[in-house]
N, CA, C and O atoms as CSV, one atom per row, in Angstrom:
chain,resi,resn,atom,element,x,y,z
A,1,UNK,N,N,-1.813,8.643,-9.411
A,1,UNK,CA,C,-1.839,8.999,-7.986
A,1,UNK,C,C,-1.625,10.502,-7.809
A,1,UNK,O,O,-1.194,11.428,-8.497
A,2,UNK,N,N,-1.977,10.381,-6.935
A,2,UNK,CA,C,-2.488,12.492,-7.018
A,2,UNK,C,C,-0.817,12.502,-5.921
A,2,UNK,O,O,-0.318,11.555,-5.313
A,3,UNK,N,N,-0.320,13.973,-6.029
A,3,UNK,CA,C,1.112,14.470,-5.085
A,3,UNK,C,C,0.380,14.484,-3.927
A,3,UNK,O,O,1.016,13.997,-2.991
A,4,UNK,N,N,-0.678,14.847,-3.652
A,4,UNK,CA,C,-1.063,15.128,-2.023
A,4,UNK,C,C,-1.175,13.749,-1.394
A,4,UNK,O,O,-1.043,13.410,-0.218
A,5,UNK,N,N,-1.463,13.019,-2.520
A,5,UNK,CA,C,-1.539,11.488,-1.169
A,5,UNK,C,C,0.156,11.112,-1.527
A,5,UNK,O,O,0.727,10.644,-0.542
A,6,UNK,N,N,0.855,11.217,-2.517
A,6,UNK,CA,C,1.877,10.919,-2.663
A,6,UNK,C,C,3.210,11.056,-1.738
A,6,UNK,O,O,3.978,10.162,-1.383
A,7,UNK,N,N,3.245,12.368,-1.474
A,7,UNK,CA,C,3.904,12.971,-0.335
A,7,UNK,C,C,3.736,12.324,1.485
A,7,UNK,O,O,4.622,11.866,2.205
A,8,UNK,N,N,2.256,12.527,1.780
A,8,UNK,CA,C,2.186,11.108,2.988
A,8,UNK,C,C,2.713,10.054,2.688
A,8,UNK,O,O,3.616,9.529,3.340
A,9,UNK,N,N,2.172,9.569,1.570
A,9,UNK,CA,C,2.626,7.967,1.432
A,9,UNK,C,C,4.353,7.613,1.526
A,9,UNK,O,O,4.700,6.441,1.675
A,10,UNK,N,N,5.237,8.561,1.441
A,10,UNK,CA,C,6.596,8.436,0.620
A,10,UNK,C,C,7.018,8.627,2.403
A,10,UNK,O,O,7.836,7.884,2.945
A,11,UNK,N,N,6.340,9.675,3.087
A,11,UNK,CA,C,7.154,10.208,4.271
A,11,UNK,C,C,6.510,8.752,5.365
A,11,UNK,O,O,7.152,8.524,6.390
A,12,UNK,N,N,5.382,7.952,5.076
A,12,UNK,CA,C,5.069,7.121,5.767
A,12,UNK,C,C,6.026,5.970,5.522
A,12,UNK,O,O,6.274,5.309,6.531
A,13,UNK,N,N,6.556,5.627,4.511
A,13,UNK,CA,C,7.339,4.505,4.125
A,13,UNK,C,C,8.666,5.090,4.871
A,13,UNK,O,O,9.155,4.418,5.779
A,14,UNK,N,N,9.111,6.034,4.589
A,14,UNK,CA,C,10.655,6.518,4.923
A,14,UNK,C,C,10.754,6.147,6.765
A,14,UNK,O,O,11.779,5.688,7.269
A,15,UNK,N,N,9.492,6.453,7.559
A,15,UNK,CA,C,8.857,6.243,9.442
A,15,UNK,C,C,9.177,5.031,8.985
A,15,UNK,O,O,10.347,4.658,9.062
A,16,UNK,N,N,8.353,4.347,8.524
A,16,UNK,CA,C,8.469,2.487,8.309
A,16,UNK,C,C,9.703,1.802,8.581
A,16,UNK,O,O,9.872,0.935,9.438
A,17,UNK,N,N,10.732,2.365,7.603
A,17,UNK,CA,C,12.053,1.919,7.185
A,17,UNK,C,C,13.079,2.061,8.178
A,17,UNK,O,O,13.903,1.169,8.379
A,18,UNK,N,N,13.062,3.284,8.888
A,18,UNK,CA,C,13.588,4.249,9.692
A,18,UNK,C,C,13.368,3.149,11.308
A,18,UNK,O,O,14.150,3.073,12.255
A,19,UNK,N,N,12.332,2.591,11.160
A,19,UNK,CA,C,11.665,1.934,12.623
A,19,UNK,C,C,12.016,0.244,12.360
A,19,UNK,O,O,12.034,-0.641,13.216
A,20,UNK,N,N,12.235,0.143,11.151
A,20,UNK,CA,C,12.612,-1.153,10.698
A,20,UNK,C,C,14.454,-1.201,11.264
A,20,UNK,O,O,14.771,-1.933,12.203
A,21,UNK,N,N,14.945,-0.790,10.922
A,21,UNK,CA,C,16.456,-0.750,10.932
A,21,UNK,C,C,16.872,-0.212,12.515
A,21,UNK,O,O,17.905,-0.673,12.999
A,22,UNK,N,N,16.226,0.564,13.150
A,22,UNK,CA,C,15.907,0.557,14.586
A,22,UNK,C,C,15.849,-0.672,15.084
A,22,UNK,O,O,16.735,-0.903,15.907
A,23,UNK,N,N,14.752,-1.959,14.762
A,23,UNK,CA,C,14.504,-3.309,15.230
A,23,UNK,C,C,15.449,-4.276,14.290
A,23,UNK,O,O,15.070,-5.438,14.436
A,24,UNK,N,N,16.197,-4.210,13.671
A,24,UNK,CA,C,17.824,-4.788,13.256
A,24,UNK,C,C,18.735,-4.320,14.450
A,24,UNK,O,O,19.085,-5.241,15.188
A,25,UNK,N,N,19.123,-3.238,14.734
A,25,UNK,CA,C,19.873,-2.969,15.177
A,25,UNK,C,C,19.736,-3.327,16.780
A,25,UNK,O,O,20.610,-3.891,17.439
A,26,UNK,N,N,18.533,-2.909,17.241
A,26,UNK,CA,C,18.308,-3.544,18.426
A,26,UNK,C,C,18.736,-5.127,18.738
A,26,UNK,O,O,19.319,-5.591,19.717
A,27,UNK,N,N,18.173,-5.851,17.410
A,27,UNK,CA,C,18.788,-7.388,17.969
A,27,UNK,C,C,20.053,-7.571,17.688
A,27,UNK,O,O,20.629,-8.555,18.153
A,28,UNK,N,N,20.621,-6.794,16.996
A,28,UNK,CA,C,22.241,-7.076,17.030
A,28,UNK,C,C,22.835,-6.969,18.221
A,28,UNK,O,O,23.563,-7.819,18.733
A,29,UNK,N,N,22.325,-5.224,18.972
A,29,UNK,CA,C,22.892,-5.235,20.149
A,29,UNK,C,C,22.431,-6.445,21.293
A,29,UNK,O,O,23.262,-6.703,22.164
A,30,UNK,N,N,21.309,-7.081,21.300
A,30,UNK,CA,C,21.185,-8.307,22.081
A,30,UNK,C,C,21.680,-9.381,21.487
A,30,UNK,O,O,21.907,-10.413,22.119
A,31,UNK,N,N,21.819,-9.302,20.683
A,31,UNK,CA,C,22.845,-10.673,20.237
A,31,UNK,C,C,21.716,-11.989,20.062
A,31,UNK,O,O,21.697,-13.165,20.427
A,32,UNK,N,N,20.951,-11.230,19.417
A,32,UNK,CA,C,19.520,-12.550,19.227
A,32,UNK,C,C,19.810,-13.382,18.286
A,32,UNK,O,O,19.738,-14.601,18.438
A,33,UNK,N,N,20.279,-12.633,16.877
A,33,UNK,CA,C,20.815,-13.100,15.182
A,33,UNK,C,C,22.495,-13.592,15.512
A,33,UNK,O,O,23.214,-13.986,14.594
């Protein structure tokens, strides 16, 4: 894998993760789980 797609790919996963744990935390504060 070449660094130039590597670098998007790594900073796209980190948005992913970042937006994931955002929508955990959101249903905690509603008390859904």
């Amino acid at each position: 894998m070449r660094k130039s797609l590597a670098v998007p790919l790594m900073e796209g996963y980190s948005v992913f993760f970042y937006l994931f744990l955002v929508l955990l935390w959101f249903l905690e504060r509603a008390g859904c789980c």
